[in-house]
N, C-alpha and C positions, 0 to 999 in steps of 0.2 A: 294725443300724447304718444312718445315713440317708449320701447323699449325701458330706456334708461331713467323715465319718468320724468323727460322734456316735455315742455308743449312751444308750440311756436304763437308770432300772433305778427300780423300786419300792423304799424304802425305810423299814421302820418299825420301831419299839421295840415289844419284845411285849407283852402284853398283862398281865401279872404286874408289872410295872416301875410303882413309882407316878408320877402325872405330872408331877411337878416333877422330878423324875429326869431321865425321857424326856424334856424338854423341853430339859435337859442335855446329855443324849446328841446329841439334833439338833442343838444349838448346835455343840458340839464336833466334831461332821461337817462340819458347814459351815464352821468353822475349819478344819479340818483340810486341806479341797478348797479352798481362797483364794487358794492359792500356784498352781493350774492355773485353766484357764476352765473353770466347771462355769454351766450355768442350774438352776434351779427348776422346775421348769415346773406344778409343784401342791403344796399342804400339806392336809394334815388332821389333822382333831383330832377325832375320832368315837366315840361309842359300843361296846363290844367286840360280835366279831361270832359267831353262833351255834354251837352244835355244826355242826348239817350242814357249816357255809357251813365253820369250821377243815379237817373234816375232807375236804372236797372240794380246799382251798387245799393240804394237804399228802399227800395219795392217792399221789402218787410215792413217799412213805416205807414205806404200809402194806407191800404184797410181803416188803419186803426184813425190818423191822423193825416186826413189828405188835405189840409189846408197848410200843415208844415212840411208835407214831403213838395208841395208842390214850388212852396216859398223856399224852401232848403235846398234843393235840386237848380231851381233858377238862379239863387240869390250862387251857391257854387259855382255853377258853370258858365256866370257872366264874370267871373271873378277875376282879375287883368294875372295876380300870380298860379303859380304851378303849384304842382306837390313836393315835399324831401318829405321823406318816411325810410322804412327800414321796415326788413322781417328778423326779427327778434327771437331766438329762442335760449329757454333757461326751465326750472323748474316752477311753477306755480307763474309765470310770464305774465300770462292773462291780468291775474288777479292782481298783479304785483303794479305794471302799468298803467291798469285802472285806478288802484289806488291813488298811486302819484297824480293820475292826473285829476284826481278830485273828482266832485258830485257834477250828476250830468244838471239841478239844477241849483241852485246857490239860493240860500236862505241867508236874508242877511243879518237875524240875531246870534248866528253862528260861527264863532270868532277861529276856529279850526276851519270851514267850510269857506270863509272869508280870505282867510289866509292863500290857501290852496288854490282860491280862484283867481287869488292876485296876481299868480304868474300862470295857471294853463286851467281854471274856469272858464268866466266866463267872459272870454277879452272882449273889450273895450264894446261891450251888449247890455245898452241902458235900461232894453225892453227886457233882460234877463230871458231870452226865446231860447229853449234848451236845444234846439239846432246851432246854437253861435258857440258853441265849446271850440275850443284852439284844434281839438286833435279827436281822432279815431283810433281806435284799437280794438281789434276782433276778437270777438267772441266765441265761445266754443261753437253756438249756434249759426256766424256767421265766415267763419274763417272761410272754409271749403269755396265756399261763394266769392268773398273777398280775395284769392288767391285765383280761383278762377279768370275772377272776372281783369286782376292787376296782368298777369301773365298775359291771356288775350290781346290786352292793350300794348303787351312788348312789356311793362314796366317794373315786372318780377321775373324770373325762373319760378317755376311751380312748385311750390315746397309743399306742397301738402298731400 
């Protein structure tokens, strides 16, 4: 968080999403943020990015769950589209983001939770596998990293 009590945050549709979808998704974030002061402060629309480079971007998962980082990482990085994302910042950004974009895993007596998943849960994911969520957005825990690691790739300026 800077000075003015902004935070920033990475944000992008995965790599599985075709892109007029994703391009959906962004629109409808940025709706969704209109009603607070949010800036932009980057967009891309890029090529999807390698094994290594996934598997480096999500390594906090391996430890705990290395049968989904390993499925998540592949099932990414053989994905035929790119990334559109944006770095985003505004006050409470993070938290604001994640809301929209709903629970990482969807219960389905849950008619809020259902809703939400209808358009950026958990797309078109029968096995409900909480690696198939539409989108990412970074966390306090992992921005530094996320930003590192998009910048390296060319695919940010380094905001953090």
């Amino acid at each position: 968080m800077n000075k003015t009590g902004k935070e920033k945050t990475l944000f992008f549709v995965k790599p599985y999403i075709e892109p007029q979808k994703a391009a959906e998704i962004i629109g409808y974030m940025n709706y969704m943020l209109t009603e607070s002061k949010f800036s932009i402060l980057g967009s891309f629309d890029v090529d999807n990015l390698s094994l290594s480079v996934w598997k480096e971007f999500y390594s906090q998962i391996r430890p705990e769950y290395p049968d989904v980082f390993e499925k998540m990482t592949k099932s990414f990085a053989s994905s035929e589209y790119g990334l559109i994302g944006e770095v985003i910042e505004g006050k409470n950004i993070m938290t604001r983001v994640r809301y929209i974009l709903g629970p990482r895993i969807i219960e389905d007596t849950d008619p809020v939770q259902i809703r939400s998943a209808q358009k950026y849960g958990l797309y078109n994911n029968p096995e409900k596998e909480s690696y198939k969520t539409v989108a990412h957005a970074s966390t306090e825990d992992s921005l530094k990293k996320d930003f590192r690691i998009f910048a390296r790739e060319g695919i940010i300026s380094c905001f953090a």
